[in-house]
N, C-alpha and C positions, 0 to 999 in steps of 0.2 A: 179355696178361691184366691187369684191370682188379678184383683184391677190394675189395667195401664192403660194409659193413651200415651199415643205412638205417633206424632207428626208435624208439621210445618205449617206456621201462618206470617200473618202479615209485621208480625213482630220478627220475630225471626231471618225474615226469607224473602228479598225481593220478588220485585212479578216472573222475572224473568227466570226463577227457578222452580216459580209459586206453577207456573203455567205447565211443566214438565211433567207433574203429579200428579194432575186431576184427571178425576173420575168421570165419566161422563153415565148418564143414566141408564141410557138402555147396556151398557156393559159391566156395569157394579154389582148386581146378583150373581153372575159368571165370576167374578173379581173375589167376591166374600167368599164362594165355595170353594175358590182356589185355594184362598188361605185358609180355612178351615179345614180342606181336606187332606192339605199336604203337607201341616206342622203340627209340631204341638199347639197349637191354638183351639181351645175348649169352644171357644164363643168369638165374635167380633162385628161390629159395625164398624160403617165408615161415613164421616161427616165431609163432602167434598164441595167446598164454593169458590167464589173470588179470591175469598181472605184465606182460606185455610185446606187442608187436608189433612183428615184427623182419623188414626186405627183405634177402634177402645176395646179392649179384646181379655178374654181370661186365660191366661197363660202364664206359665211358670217363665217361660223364655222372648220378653218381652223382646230380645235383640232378633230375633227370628222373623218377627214385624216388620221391623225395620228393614231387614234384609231384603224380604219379601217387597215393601212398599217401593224399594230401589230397583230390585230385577224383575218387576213387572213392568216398571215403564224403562225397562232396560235402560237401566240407569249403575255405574257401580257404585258401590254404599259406601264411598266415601266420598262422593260428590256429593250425596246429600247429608251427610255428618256436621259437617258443619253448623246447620241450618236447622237437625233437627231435636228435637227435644222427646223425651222418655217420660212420664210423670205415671207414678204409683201411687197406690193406694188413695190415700189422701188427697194427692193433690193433685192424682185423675179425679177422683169425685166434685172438689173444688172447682176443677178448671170445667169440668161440665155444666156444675151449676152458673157456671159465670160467663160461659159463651153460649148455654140457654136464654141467660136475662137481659145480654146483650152489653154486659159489661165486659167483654174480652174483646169486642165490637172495631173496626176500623171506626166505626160511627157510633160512639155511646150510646145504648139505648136503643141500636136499632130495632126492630122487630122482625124482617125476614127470615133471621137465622135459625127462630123458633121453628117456623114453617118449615125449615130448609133440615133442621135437625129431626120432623117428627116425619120426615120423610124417609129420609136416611136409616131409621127404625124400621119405618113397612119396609123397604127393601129389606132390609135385614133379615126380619121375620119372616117375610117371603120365601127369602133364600136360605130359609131354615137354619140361619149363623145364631140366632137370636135366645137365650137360656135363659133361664131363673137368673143370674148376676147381674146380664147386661136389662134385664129386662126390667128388674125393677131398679137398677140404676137410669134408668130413662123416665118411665112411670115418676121416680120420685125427681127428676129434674124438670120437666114439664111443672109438677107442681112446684115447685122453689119458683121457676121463673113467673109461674101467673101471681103468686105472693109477692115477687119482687114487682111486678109490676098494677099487682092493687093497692100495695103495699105503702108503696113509696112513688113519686115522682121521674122516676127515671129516665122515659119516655117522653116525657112533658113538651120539655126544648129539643128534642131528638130535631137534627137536621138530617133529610132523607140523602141519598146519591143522586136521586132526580131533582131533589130540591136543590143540591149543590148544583148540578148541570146547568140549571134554568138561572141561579144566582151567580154564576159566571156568564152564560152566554149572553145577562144583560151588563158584563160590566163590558164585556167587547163590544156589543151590537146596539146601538140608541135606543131602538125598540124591535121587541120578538116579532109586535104582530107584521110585520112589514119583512122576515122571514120566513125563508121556506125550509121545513124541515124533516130530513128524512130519517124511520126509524126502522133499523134492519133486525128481523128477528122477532119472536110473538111470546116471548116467556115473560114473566111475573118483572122482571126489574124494566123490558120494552114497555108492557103495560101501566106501568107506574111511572115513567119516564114522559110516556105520549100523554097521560092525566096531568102534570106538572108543566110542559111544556103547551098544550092545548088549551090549559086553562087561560095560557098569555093570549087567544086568539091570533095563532103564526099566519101568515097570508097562505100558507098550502101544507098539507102534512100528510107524507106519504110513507107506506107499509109495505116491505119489503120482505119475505119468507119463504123456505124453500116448499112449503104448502100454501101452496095461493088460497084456498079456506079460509086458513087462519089469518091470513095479512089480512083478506075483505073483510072478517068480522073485527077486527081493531078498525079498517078503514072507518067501516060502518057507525061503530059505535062514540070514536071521534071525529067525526066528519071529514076524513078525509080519502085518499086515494089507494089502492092494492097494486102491487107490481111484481113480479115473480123476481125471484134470487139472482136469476140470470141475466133480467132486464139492470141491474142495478148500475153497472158499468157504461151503458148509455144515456144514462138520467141522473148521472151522478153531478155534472155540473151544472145543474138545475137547481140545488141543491145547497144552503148558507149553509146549514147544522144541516151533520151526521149523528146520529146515535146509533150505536149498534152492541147488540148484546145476543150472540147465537150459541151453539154448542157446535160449532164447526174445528174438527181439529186444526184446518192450516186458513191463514187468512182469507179473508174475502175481499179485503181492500187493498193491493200493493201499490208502491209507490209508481210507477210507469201509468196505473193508471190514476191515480191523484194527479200526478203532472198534464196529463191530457185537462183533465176536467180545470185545471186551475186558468190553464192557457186560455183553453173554449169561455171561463169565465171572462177572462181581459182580466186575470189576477185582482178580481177580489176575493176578499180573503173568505177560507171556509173554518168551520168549527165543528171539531170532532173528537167524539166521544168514545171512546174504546172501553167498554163495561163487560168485554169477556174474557175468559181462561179458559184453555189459551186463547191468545188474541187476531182479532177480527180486523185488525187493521197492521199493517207490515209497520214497525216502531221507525224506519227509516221515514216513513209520511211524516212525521215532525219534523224532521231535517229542511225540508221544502219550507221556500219561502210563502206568507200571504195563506199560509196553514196552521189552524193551533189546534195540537193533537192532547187530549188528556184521558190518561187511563186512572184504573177504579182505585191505584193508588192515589193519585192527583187529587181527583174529589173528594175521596178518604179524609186527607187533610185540609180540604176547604171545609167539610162537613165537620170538621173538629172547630171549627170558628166557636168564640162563647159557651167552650164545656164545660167550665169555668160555674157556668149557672145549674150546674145540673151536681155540684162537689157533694152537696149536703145530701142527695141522692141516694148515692154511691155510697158513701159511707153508711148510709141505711140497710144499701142491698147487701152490701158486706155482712151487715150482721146475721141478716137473714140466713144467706147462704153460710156464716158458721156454722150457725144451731144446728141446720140441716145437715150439712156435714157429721158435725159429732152424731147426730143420729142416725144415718148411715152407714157409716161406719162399725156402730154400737150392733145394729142388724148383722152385718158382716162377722164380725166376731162369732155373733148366735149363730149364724150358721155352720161358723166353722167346727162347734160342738156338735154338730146333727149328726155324723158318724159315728162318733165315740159313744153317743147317745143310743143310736140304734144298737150299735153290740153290744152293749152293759143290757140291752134291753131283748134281745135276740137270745144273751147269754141266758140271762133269769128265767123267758119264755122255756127253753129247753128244758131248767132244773123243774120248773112248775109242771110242766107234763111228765117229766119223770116220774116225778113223786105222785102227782094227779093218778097216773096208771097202776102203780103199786099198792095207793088206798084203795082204791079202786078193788083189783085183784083179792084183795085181803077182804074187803066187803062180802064179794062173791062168795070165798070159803066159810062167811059165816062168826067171823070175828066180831069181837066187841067194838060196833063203832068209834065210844068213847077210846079205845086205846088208839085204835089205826087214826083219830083224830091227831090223838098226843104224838103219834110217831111220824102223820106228817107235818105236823108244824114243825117239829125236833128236827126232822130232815130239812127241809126247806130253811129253819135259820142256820146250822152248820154248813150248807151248801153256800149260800149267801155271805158268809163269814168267814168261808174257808179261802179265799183268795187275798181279802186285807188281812187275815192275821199271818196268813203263811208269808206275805210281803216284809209283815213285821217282824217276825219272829226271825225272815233270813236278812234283814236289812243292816249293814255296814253302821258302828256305831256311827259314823259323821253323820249320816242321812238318816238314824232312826228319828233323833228328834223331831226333824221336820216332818218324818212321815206320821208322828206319833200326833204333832198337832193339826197335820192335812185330815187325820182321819177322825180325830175327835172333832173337826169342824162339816166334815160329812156327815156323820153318824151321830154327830149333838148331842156326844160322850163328855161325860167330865168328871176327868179321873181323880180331881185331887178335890171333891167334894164330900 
């Protein structure tokens, strides 16, 4: 067994490289059988969000990963060298358990990444990459992180991305409710976004999605309005706050039409929120005046406001995830015996029938049980014995010693008694 994780986050690797790499859902089952079917890679999942793109894979040839994670998004693998990080054994297990519990977090403590992570599993599993290694290294990180998190406070002070969003857009804006706010896009951070911001009572809030379904049931359930994907660029200067968060590979919002919407405004100013990878808004919209554009880095480090209260935490979770560690690890090792285990054990199976079929035989012709007793036990421990002593007997005086106490520690011999 070979653990690694293989990849790029938010420590490492601005947006703008972070954006190059990811995965999008409906293509990542396709993406895992790629790599599993055309390397040496035993096994592999893939953890892909805002913050990160991560391969955790069993494999002798961790760089193979890498290579792979470069020329699938046709990328060459030394654009992304820089950027990226390799971690074995240990401190793949480690770094699992700690961007499970949210301590590897742009946001201390968040809690999405847990969701985002047991996802990333059922794809896996799906896509039949998913093995006895990876399988219960997930199983057992799942558990670490709900420990860390009944455990310990860590989550407590968690400031969310949408909580950041709403605690900026009131240090620009007097008051929300007297905004209108548009939210493009119906996945799990729009959803959480439209709860934090709706809570302020905005003067209009409206759902934008390339399934009009989905927009009307967000409209619906925050009382506000549904508008197809398309409509977006005619209603966009209606509009104070933008939030947008989709799975679209090229943007949706470019600067030509910012500039319209700003003008139709008589340049008051908009506020907007760029919360996907890759990004939903053309980064050149910042440049424009009477525009304030912030992406999921931006928040990241608003949301870091006061981590400070959360130190004594962390240092809790830490501990947690050691113990866990060395006891995964300890599992790791035991497996790595089960081979060696089976042949010693496949070896014995064979001499046992051997000998089983020649008492046997000798039964039939009518022999004294008691001796064909004696001759298979006699058989059966010389056969057993015949492999350490003949080791011994040809073994190089520098190495007999040691083989001399390996095997009295086997056999719980002790010869000078």
């Amino acid at each position: 067994m070979h653990l690694f994780a293989v990849g790029i986050n938010h420590h490492t690797a601005p947006l703008a490289v972070r954006e190059k790499v990811v995965f999008h859902a409906e293509k990542l089952a396709d993406a895992l059988r790629d790599l599993v079917d055309h390397r040496p890679v035993k096994e592999a999942a893939i953890l892909s969000t805002c913050n990160r793109t991560e391969v955790y894979c069993n494999t002798a040839s961790p760089e193979q990963a890498a290579d792979w994670l470069a020329g699938y998004h046709h990328l060459k693998s030394n654009a992304l060298q820089p950027y990226l990080y390799t971690l074995p054994s240990e401190q793949a297990v480690s770094h699992a358990f700690r961007v499970a519990s949210g301590l590897d977090s742009m946001v201390l403590g968040e809690p999405q990444i847990l969701g985002q992570m047991k996802d990333a599993v059922r794809c896996a599993e799906e896509a039949g990459t998913l093995g006895l290694l990876l399988n219960r290294l997930f199983q057992r990180t799942f558990s670490v992180a709900k420990a860390v998190r009944t455990q310990t406070e860590i989550g407590a002070s968690s400031v969310s991305m949408a909580a950041a969003a709403v605690r900026l857009a009131e240090r620009i804006y007097p008051s929300i409710d007297r905004q209108s706010v548009l939210f493009i896009g119906a996945g799990e951070m729009i959803e959480l976004c439209a709860a934090h911001f709706c809570a302020r009572e905005p003067r209009h809030a409206s759902f934008a999605n390339r399934t009009l379904e989905r927009a009307q049931a967000l409209a619906d359930r925050f009382g506000g309005s549904a508008l197809a994907l398309n409509d977006v660029g005619a209603t966009l200067a209606q509009h104070d706050i933008v939030v947008a968060c989709t799975a679209s590979p090229l943007p949706i919002i470019g600067k030509g039409l910012t500039e319209s919407a700003v003008k139709a405004r008589k340049h008051l100013p908009m506020l907007m929120f760029d919360l996907a990878l890759p990004r939903d808004i053309e980064p050149e919209v910042g440049q424009l005046d009477d525009v304030f554009l912030y992406t999921v880095d931006d928040l990241g480090r608003i949301a870091q406001e006061g981590v400070s209260a959360r130190q004594n935490a962390v240092v809790e979770a830490e501990a947690i995830i050691g113990r866990e560690v060395e006891e995964f690890l300890r599992w790791m090792v035991a497996r790595g015996t089960v081979p060696t285990i089976r042949a010693l054990r496949d070896t014995a199976e064979r001499s046992r029938r051997h000998e089983l079929e020649r008492a046997l035989k000798a039964l039939e012709r009518g022999e004294d049980p008691r001796r064909v007793l004696e001759s298979l036990s006699q058989a059966l421990t010389n056969k057993f014995l015949h492999a350490p002593t003949q080791a011994l007997n040809s073994a190089a005086e520098a190495e007999r010693e040691q083989l001399t106490a390996l095997l009295s520690r086997l056999y719980q011999a002790h010869p000078h008694e």
